[in-house]
C-alpha positions in Angstrom: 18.1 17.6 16.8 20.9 16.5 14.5 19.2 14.6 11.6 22.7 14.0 9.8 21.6 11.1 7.2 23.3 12.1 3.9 23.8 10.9 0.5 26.9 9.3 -0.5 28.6 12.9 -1.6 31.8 13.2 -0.5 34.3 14.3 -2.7 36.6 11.4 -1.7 36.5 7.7 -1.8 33.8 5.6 -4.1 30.0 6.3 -4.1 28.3 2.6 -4.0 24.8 2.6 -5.8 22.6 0.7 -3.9 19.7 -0.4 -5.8 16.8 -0.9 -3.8 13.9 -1.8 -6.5 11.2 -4.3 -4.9 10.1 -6.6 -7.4 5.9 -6.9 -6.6 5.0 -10.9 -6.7 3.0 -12.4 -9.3 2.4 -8.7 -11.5 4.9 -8.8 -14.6 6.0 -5.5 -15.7 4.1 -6.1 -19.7 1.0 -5.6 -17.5 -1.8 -3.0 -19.3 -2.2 -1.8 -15.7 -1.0 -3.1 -12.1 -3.3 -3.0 -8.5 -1.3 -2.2 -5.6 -2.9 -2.4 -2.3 -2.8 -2.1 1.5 -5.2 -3.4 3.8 -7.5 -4.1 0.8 -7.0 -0.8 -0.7 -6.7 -1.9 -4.4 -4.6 1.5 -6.5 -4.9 1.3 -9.9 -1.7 2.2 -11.6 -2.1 2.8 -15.4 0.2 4.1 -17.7 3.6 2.2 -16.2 2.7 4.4 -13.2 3.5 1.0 -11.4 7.4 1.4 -10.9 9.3 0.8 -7.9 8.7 4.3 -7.3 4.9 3.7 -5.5 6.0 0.6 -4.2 5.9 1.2 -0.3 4.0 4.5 -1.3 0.7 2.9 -2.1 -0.4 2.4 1.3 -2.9 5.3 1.5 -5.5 3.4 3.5 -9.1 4.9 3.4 -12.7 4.2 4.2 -15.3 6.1 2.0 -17.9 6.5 -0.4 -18.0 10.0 -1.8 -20.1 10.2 -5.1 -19.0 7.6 -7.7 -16.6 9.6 -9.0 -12.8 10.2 -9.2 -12.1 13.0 -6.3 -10.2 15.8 -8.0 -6.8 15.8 -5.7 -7.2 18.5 -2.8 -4.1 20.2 -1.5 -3.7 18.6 2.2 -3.3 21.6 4.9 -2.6 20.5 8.1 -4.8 20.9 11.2 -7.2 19.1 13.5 -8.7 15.9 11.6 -12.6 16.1 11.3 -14.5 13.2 12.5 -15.2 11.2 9.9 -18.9 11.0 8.4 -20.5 8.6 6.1 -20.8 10.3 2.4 -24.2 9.7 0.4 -23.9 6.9 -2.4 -25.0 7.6 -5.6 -28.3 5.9 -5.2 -31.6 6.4 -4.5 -31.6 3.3 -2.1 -29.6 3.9 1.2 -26.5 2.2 0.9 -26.2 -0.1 3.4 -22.2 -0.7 4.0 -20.1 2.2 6.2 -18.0 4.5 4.3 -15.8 7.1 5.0 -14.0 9.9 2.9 -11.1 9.2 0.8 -7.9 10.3 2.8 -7.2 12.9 0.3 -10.1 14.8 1.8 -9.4 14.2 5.2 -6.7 17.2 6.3 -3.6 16.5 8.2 -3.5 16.8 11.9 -0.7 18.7 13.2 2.6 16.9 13.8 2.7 15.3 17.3 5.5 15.5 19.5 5.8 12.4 21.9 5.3 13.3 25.9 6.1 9.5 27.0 8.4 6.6 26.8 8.8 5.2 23.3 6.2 2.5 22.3 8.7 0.9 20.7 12.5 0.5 21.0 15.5 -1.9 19.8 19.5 -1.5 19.4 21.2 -3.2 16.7 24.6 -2.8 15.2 24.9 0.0 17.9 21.6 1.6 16.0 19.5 2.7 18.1 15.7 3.1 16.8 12.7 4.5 19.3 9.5 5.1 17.4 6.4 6.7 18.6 3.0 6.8 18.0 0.3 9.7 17.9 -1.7 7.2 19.8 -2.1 3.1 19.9 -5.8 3.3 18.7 -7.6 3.9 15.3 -10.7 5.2 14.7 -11.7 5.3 11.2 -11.9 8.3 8.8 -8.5 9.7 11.2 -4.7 9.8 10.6 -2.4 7.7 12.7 1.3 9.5 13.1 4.2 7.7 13.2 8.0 9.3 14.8 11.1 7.4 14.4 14.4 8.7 15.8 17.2 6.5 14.7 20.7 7.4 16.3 23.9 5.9 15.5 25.6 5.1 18.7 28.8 4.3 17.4 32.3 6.5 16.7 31.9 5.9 12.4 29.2 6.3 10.0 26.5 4.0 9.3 25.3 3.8 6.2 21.6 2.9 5.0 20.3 1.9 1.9 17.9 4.6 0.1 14.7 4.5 -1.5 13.5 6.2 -4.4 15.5 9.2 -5.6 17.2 8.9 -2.8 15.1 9.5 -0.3 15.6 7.9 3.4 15.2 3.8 3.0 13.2 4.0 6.3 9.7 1.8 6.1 6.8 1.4 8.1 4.1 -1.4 7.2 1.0 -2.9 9.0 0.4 -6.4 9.3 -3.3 -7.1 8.7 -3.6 -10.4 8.4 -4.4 -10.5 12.3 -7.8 -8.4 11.2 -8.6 -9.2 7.5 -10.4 -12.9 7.0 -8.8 -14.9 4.7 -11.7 -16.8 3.8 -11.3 -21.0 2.8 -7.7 -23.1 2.5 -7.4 -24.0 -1.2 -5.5 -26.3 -2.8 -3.7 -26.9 -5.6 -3.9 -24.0 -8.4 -6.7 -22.5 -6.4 -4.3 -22.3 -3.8 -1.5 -20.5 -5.7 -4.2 -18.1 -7.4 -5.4 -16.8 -4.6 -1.8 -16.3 -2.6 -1.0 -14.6 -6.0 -4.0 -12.6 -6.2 -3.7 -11.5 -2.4 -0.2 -10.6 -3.3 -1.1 -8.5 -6.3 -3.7 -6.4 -4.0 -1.4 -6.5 -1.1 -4.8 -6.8 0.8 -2.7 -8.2 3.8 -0.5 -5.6 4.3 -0.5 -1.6 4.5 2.3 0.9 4.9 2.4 4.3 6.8 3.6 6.8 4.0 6.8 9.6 4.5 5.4 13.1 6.0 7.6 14.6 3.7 5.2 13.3 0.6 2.0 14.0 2.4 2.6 17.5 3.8 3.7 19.3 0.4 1.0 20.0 -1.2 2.7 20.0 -4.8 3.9 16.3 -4.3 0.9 15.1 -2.4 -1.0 12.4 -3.5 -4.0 11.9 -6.0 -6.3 9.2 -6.2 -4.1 7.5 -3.7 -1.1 7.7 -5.6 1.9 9.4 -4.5 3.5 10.9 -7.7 4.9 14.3 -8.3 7.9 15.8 -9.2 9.6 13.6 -7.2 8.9 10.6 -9.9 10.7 11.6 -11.8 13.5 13.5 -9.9 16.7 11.5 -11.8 18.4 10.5 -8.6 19.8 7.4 -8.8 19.6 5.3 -5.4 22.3 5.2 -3.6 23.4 4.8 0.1 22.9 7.1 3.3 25.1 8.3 5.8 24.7 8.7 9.2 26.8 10.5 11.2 28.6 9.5 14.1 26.8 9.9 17.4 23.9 11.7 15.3 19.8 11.2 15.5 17.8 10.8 11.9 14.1 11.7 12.8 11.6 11.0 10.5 7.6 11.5 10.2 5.2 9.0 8.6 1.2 8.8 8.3 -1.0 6.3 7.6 -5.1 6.3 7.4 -6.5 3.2 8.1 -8.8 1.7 5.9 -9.7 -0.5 2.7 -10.5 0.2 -0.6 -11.5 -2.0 -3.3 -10.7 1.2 -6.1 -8.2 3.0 -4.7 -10.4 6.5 -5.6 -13.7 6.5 -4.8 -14.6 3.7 -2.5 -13.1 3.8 1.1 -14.0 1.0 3.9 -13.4 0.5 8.3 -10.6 -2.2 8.6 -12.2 -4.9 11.0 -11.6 -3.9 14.6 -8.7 -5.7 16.6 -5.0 -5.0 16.6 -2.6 -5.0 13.9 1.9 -4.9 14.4 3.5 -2.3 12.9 7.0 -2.8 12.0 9.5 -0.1 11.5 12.6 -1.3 9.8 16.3 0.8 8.9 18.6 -1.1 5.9 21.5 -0.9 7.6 24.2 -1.9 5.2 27.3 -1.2 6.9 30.1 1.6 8.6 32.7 3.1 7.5 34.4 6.3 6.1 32.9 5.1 2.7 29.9 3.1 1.5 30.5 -0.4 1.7 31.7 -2.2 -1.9 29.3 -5.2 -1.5 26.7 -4.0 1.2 24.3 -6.7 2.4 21.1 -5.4 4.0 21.2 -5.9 7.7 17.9 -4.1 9.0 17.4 -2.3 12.5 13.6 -3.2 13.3 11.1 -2.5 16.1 7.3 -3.5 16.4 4.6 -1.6 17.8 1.2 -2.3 17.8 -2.2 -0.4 17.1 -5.5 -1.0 17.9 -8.1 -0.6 15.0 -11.6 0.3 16.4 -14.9 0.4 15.0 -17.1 -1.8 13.6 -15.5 -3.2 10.4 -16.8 -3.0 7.0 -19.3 -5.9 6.5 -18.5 -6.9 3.3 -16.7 -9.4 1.9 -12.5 -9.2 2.3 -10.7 -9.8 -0.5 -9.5 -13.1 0.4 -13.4 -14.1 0.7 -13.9 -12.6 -3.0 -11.3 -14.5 -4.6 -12.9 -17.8 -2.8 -16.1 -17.0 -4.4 -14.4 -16.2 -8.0 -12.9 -19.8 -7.4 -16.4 -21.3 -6.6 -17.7 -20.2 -10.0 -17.3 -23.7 -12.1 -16.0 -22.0 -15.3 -13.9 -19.3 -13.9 -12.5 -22.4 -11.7 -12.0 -24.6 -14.8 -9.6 -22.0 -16.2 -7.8 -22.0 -13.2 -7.6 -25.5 -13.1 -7.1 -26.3 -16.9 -3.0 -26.0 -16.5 -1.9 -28.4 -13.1 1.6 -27.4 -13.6 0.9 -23.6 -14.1 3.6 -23.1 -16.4 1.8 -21.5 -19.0 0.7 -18.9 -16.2 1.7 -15.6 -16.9 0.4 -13.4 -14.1 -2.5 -12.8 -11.7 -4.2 -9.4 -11.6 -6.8 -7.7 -9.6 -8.3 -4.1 -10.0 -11.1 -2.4 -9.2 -13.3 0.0 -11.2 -15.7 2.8 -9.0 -18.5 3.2 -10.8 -21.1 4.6 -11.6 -20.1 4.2 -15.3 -17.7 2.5 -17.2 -17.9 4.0 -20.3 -13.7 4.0 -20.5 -12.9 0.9 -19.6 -13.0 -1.7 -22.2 -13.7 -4.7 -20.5 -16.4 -3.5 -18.2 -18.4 -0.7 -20.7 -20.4 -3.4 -22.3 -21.5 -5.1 -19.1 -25.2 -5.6 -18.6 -26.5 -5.1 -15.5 -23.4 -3.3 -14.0 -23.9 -2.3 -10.5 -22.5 1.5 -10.4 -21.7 1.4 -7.1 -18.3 -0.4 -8.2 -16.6 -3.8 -10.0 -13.8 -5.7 -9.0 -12.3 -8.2 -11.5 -9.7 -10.8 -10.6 -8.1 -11.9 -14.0 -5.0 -15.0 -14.6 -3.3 -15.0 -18.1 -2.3 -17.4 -19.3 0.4 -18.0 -22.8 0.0 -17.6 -25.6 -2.2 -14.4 -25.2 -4.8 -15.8 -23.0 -6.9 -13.5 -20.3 -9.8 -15.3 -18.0 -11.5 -12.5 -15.9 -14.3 -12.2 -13.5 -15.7 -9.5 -12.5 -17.7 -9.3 -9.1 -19.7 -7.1 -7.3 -17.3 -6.0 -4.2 -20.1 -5.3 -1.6 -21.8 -9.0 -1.8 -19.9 -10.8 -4.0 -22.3 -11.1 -6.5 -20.1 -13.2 -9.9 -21.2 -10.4 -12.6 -19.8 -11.9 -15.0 -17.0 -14.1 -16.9 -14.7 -13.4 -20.0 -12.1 -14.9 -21.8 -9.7 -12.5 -24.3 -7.2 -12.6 -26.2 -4.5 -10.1 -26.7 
């Protein structure tokens, strides 16, 4: 098949650069670290990790409990995907929530070839996408595939915008608000802290990662971060071509799950079905890029089912209702009714079973080692309120106010 998507090369005519950075709401870039998430998996990105080179990338959905400590990153071979087993918690008390391995440990399958109609199809601007699925239901602990053949139907190139390092601009996100509870309707700053703090965790929405990442071992993700080589590769983005008449066909992957840690920790996703959207940025034809190109996406929806039993602990949503129900966290909330000295809302998450390197948890009586989740709004001029939780049952551990 002709897979004729190129960069904007050619020799002749102008080369338009097509940023395509996706600015992450409510998480300033001054951040000491930033939480990305997808269906509740909180990734902790330290050390300016958190560019516009995860975003998208970060959806590395899991459910497990190995022992309470970071997973050295295993080289992903592909073949069958084991069934997935609970791991033993590092207690002597049997832990009483399901968990499944981190997806770093859980191999590829095989790439699938579709047998079937498409489960998805749409035409637009004489695009054609079809996308198919290794199957419409998800266990947990097992890799859902994802095929998209995009053809350009017309006589001139189409041109898409890229991602990072100019890479295909071709995404593929879950909708889980269908599945995840969202716990009470707040008002006023309540209200905006949580949408904020849901939209710092992403906990609402997950994305099914490029093949290309996961299947090269040397590039493929740690801790539930994609970063390699590739990070840093010093390609600007710029647009794609499409050929005439030709097909693009690309691979994605995603493993379904929720983590409050990103590492360690790896939940079910309530049962029930989620739509998956697969979207092209079209930007425009022509023998050239376009001068002022205006994103005009090709989409199609499928759907998936998510099976299983669900986690049984609280969503985050739910967490950040009972962070708002404690009087003196909710005071510090509430203490600024026009929110302009607001200067971000954060939420990360800390596995366990110390903390020994984390300076706002290592002195925390009491700590639970089975994990900590802290939600945090700062506030000018230099002002942090945090309040760190217990992410199994919600327990409020604890809360702090710092200054930078």
């Amino acid at each position: 098949m002709d897979t004729m998507e190129e960069p904007a090369s050619d020799p002749v005519g102008d080369t338009a650069v097509v940023p395509t950075s996706q600015g992450h709401a409510g998480a300033p870039t001054r951040r000491r670290s930033a939480c990305r998430s997808q269906g509740g998996l909180m990734v902790r990105a330290r050390s300016g990790i958190a560019t516009a080179v995860l975003v998208g990338l970060v959806a590395m959905l899991g459910t497990s409990a190995v022992s309470a400590q970071s997973p050295t990153s295993i080289d992903r071979v592909p073949g069958a995907s084991p069934s997935a087993t609970a791991s033993p918690a590092p207690s002597a008390t049997p832990f009483p929530w399901p968990t499944l391995p981190p997806p770093v440990q859980v191999p590829l399958p095989a790439p699938f070839e579709p047998t079937g109609p498409p489960a998805a199809t749409t035409t637009r601007h004489r695009i054609k996408m079809e996308v198919w699925l290794s199957s419409e239901h998800a266990a947990p602990g097992e890799w859902v595939q994802l095929l998209v053949r995009t053809t350009n139907l017309g006589r001139v190139p189409a041109w898409s915008a890229s991602s990072e390092c100019g890479s295909s601009g071709t995404s593929a996100t879950v909708d889980l608000q269908p599945v995840i509870p969202t716990g009470q309707e707040q008002t006023g700053n309540a209200a905006a802290f949580k949408r904020m703090a849901i939209a710092d965790s992403s906990a609402l929405l997950a994305s099914f990662l490029p093949w290309r990442y996961l299947a090269d071992s040397s590039t493929a993700p740690a801790d539930g971060l994609a970063v390699g080589s590739w990070a840093e590769c010093g390609t600007l983005p710029g647009p794609l071509r499409l050929r005439a008449r030709a097909t693009l066909e690309e691979r994605f992957a995603w493993y379904p799950a929720g983590s409050f840690d990103g590492r360690v920790w790896f939940q079910p996703l309530p049962p029930g079905t989620v739509p998956v959207t697969i979207a092209w940025p079209f930007i425009g034809r022509g023998g050239h890029p376009p001068r002022h190109p205006s994103r005009m996406p090709v989409r199609a929806t499928a759907s998936i089912e998510l099976t299983g039993d669900g986690p049984g602990t609280p969503s985050l949503p739910e967490l950040v209702d009972i962070a708002l129900a404690d009087p003196t966290f909710r005071a510090w909330v509430d203490e600024d009714p026009t929110r302009a000295t607001w200067d971000g809302v954060y939420v990360d998450g800390s596995p366990g079973p110390t903390y020994q390197n984390d300076m706002l948890l290592r002195d925390l009586q009491d700590a639970p080692p089975t994990g900590i989740l802290t939600l945090e709004l700062d506030r000018t001029p230099a002002s942090r309120g945090v309040i760190s939780l217990d992410p199994w049952t919600g327990r409020v551990l604890r809360v702090q106010f710092l200054g930078d």
